[in-house]
NULOTOR-210806 format. One line per 10 residues: number of its first residue (from 0); their letters; for each residue x negated, y negated, z negated of N, C-alpha, C. Coordinates in steps of 0.02 Angstrom, whole numbers. Atoms other than C-alpha are relative to their C-alpha. Layout:
! residues N
NUM = a = X:Y:Z:X:Y:Z:X:Y:Z  ...
This chain:
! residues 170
0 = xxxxxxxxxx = 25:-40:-55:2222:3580:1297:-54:-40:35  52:28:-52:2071:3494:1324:-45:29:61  37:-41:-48:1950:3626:1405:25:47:27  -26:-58:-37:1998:3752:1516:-67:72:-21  67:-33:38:1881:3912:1451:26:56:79  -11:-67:-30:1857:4041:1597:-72:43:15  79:-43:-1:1742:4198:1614:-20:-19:86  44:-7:-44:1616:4207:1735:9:58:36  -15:-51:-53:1621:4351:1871:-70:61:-31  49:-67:8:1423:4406:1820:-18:-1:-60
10 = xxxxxxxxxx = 14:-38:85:1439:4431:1637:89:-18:-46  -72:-14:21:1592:4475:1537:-4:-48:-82  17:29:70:1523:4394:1369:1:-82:14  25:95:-31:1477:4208:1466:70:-19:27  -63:46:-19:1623:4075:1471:-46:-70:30  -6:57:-6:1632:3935:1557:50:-67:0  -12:24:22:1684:3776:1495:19:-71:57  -30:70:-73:1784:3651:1642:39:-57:-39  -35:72:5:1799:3465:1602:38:-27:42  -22:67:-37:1937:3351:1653:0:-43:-4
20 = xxxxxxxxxx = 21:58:-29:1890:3214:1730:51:-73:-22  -79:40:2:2076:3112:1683:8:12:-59  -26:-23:47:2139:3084:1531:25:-82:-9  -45:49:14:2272:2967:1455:13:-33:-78  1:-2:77:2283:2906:1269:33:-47:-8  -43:50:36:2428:2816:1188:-7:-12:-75  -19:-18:68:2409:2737:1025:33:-86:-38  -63:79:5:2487:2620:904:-55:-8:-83  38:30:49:2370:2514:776:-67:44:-8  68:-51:14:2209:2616:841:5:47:-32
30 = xxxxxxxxxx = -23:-74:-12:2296:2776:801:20:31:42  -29:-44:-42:2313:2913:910:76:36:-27  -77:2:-10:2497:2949:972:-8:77:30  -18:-47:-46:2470:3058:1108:-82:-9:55  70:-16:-63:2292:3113:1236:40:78:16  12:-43:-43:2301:3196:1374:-43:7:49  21:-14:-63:2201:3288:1511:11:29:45  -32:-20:-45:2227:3308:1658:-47:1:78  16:3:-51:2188:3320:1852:5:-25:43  -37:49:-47:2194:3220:2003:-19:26:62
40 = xxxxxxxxxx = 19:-52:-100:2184:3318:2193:4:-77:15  -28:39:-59:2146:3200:2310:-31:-88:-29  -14:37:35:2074:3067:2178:-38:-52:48  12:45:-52:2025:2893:2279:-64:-42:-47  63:40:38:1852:2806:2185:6:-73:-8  -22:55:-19:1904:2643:2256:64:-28:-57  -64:25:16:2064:2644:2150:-23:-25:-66  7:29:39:1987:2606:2007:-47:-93:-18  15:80:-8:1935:2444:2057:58:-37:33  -64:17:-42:2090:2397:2137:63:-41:-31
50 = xxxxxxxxxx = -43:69:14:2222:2266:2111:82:68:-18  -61:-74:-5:2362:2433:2112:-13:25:-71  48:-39:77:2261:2479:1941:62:-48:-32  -21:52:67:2360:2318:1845:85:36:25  -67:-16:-11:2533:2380:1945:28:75:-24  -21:-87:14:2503:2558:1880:-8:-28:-80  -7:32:105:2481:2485:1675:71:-29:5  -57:41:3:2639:2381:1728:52:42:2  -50:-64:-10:2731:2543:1780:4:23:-67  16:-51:88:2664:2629:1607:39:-40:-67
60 = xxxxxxxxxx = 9:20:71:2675:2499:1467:23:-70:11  -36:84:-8:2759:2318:1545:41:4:-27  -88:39:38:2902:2240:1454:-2:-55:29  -48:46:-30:2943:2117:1563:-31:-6:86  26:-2:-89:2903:2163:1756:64:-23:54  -63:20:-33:2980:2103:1898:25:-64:-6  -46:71:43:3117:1983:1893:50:5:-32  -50:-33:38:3236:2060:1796:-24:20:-53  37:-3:77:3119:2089:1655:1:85:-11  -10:-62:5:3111:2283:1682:-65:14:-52
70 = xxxxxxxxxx = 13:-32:43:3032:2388:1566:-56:54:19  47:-26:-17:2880:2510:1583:29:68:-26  -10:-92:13:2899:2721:1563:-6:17:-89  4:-12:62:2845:2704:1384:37:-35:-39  -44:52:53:2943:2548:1304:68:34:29  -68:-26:-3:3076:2612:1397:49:60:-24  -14:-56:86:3083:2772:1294:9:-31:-54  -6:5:71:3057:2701:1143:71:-42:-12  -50:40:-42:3207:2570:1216:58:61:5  -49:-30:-7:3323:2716:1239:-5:38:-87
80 = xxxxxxxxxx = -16:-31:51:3256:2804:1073:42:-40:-62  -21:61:34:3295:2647:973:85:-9:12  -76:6:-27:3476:2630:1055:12:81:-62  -41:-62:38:3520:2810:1000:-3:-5:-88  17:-7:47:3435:2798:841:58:-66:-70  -18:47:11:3522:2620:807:85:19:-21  -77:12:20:3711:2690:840:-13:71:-45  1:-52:56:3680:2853:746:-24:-5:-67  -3:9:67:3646:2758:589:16:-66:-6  -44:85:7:3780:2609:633:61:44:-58
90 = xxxxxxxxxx = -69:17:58:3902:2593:483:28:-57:-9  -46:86:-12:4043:2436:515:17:-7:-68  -36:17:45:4090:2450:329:-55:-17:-42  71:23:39:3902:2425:267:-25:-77:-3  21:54:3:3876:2253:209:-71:-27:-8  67:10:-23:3715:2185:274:-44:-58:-72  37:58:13:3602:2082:157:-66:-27:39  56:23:-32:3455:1977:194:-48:32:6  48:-62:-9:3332:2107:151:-3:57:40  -24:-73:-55:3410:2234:260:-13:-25:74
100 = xxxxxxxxxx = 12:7:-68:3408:2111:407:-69:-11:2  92:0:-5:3219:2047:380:-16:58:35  41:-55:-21:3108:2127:487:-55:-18:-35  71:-18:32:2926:2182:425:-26:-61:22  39:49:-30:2795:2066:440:-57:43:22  60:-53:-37:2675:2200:489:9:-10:75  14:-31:-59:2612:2201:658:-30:37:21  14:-67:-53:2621:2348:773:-7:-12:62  11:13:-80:2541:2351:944:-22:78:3  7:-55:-26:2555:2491:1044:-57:-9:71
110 = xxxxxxxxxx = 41:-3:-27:2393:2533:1156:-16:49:63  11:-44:-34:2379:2631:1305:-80:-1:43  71:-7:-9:2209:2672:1407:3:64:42  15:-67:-44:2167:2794:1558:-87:-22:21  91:1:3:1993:2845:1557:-26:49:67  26:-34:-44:1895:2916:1700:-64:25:-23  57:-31:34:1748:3022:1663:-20:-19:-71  3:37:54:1769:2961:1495:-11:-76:-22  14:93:-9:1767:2770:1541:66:-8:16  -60:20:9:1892:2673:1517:15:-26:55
120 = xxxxxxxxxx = -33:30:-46:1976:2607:1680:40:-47:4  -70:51:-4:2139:2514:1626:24:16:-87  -17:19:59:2204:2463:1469:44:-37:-6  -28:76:8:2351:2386:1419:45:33:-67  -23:-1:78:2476:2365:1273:55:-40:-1  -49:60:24:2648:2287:1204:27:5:-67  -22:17:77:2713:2248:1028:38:59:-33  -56:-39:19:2801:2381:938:27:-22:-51  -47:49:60:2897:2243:824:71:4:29  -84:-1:-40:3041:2261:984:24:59:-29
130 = xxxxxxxxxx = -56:-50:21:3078:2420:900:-2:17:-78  -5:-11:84:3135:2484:727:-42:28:-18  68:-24:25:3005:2543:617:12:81:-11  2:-78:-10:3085:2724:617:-1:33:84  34:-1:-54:3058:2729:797:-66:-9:21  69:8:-38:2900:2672:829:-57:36:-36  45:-42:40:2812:2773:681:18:91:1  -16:-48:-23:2888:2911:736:18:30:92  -21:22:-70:2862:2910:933:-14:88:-1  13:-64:-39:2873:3082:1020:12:-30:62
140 = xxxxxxxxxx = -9:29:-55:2848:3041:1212:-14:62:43  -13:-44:-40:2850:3234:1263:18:9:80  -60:14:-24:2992:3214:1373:-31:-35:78  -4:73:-69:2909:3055:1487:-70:37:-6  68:-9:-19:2718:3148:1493:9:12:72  10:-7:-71:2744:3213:1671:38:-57:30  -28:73:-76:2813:3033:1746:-53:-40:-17  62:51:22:2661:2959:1653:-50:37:35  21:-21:-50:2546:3090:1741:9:-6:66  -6:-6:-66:2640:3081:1902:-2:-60:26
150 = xxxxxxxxxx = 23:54:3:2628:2901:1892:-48:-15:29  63:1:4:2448:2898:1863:-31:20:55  19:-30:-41:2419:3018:1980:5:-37:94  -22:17:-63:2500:2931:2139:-32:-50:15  34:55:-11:2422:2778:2117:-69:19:-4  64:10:-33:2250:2834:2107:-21:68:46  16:-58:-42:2265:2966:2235:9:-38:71  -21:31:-88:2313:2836:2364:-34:2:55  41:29:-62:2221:2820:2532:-30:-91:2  15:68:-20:2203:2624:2547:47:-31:-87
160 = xxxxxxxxxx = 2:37:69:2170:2493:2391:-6:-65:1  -19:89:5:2184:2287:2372:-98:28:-57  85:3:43:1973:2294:2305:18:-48:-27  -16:71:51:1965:2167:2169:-97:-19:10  68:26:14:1799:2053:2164:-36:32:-54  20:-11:80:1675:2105:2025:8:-34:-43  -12:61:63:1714:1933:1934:66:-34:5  -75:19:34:1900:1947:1940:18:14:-27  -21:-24:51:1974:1962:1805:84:6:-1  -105:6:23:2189:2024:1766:-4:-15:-46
C-alpha cells in the first residue's frame, strides 16, 4: 500500500497520486522482509537529528538495552517465535548428534532503517545467528507492525529533542 490513488473533484478521469513521507524497511542479508508506509500527524523535523533517534532503534531492534539486557520489538518476536517453534519440535527421546547441534556458519544480520522523504534517518541491526534458521528465514512480523509504527511515531512526533552536534557520531 504504497500510494494512496484518489480522484480529483474537477475531472472524473484525473487521479491523484499521495506520497508518504515515512516508511520503515526490515531486512535480513540485504533482503527485504517487510516496508512500510506510513504517516506521522504532528511530525517534529528536529527529531531526526536528535539523541531520542538512537533510543527509538534501541526500542525497535536492541538486544541488549538497559540493564537487564532487554530486548527490542523485533528480536523479541523472533525471541518468542523461536521459543514456540523450539518446544513444538522438542523430542526427549531424539538422540542429538554433533551435526544436529552445530550451528551454520552462515551469517545472518538482520537490518532495519526508517527513511524520511526517502532518506535514511536511522539504521540499525542485530545478528540473526540468536535464532534458529527456521525462524529467522521465515520471519512474519505482522502481528508487531502497529507497535513498530506507534513506536516510530511517538518518538518523532515529540515536542522537545536532545539536538546532536553535526560531528557526533552513535
Amino acid at each position: 500500500m504504497n500510494n494512496a490513488e484518489t480522484k480529483t473533484p474537477q475531472g472524473e478521469g484525473k487521479k491523484r497520486i499521495e506520497e508518504q513521507r515515512f516508511e520503515f524497511v526490515l531486512f535480513i542479508n540485504d533482503h527485504i522482509i517487510c516496508q512500510r508506509y506510513f504517516h506521522i500527524f504532528d511530525f517534529n523535523e528536529d527529531s531526526v537529528k536528535s539523541l531520542e533517534l538512537k533510543e527509538l532503534m534501541d526500542n525497535i531492534v536492541g538486544v541488549n538495552n538497559g540493564i537487564f539486557g532487554e530486548l527490542g520489538i523485533i528480536p523479541k518476536h523472533l525471541k518468542n517465535k523461536s521459543i514456540n517453534y523450539l518446544w513444538d519440535n522438542y523430542n526427549p527421546y531424539y538422540i542429538q548428534t554433533e551435526d544436529t547441534t552445530r550451528g551454520s556458519d552462515k551469517i545472518d544480520n538482520f537490518q532495519f532503517e526508517i527513511k524520511v522523504d526517502k532518506n535514511i534517518v536511522a539504521k540499525g541491526g542485530f545478528s540473526g545467528n540468536l535464532f534458529p534458521p527456521k525462524v529467522r528465514y521465515a520471519v512474519d512480523i505482522k502481528e508487531i507492525i502497529p507497535s513498530i509504527m506507534s513506536e516510530i511515531r511517538y518518538f518523532l512526533s515529540q515536542k522537545e529533542y536532545t539536538i546532536l552536534e553535526s560531528n557526533f557520531v552513535l
